[in-house]
N, C-alpha and C positions, 0 to 999 in steps of 0.2 A: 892854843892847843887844847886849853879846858874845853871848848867848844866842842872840837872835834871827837874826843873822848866820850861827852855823854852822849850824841847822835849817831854815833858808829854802831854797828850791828859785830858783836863779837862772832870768830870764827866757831865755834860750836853753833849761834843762832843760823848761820848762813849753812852752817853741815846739818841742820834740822831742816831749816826750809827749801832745801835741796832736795832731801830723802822724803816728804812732805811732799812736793808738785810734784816729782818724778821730773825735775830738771837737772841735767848735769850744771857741775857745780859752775864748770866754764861758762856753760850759756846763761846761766843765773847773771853771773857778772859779766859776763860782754853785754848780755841783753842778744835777740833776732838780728840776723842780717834782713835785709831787705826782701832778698830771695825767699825768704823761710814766709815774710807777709806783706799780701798787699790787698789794701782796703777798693773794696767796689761800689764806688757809689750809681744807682741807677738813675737814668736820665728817663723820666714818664715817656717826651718829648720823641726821644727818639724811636722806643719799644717800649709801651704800656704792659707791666708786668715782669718786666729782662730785668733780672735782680743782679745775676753775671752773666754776660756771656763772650767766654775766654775762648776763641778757636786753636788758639796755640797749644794749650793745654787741653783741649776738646773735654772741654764743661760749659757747662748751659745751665742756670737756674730762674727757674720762672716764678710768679705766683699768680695762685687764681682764687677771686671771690666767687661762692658759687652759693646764691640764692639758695633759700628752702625750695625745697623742690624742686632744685633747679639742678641743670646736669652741665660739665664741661668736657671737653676732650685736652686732656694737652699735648701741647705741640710736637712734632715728629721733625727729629734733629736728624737729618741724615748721616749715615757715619758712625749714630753712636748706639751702641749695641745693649747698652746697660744703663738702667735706671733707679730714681728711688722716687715715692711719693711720704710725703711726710705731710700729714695731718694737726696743722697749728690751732686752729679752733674747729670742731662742729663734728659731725657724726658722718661719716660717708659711705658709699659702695659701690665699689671698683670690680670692672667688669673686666677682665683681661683674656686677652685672647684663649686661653687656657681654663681659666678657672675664676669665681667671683666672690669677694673679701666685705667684710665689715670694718672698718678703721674707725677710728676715734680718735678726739685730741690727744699727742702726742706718739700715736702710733707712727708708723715707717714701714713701707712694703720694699722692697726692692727688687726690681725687675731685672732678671737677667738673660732672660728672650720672650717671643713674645712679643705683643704689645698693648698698650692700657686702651680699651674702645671708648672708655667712659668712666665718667667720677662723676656718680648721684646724689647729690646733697640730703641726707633724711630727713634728717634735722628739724628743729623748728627754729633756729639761728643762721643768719650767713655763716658758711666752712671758709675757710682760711686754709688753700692746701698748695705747698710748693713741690713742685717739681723739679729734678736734679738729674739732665742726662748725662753721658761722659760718654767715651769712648775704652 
């Protein structure tokens, strides 16, 4: 029993670290159901780039290395009406049907009609940028 006593987390620690994550107290201690997560591991092999891609849930995420000076398109998901570009490393400029944007690492555009023509690397480093459509 001593054992158990000093490794136990007291109920006040557990109503701190609750109020803290912004988890209820319930899911703290059951822990996620399955349904709440599931990990995607990409297969090169099958889709060079397909990081997920869930039809069931209609999401699609891809990624693209894209040279200095180098330009990509990313891929057009039929279906899905809505998008995001999220810029992971490098300096880029996104030409979208509509209108044209400067991103940097860590930016995020999200496309909600529309569509992206192009992603122009400025840069003088390879961009790192993922794409995420949905429906």
């Amino acid at each position: 029993m001593a054992w158990a006593s000093q490794h136990a987390l007291s109920l006040e620690s557990v109503l701190e670290l609750s109020e803290k994550t912004g988890l209820p107290l319930d899911q703290l201690l059951r822990g996620t159901t399955a349904a709440e997560v599931s990990v995607h591991r990409p297969r090169e092999v099958d889709a060079p780039g397909v990081l997920v891609d869930d039809p069931q849930r209609g999401i699609r995420m891809t990624s693209m290395v894209i040279p200095s000076r180098g330009s990509a398109t990313p891929p057009s998901q039929p279906g899905h009406s809505s998008g995001m570009l999220l810029v992971g490393v490098g300096f880029v400029r996104v030409v979208h049907s509509s209108s044209r944007v400067v991103l940097r690492q860590g930016d995020a555009l999200r496309v909600a009609g529309g569509s992206v023509l192009s992603i122009r690397n400025i840069g003088d480093v390879n961009a790192l940028v993922f794409h995420l459509s949905y429906r």
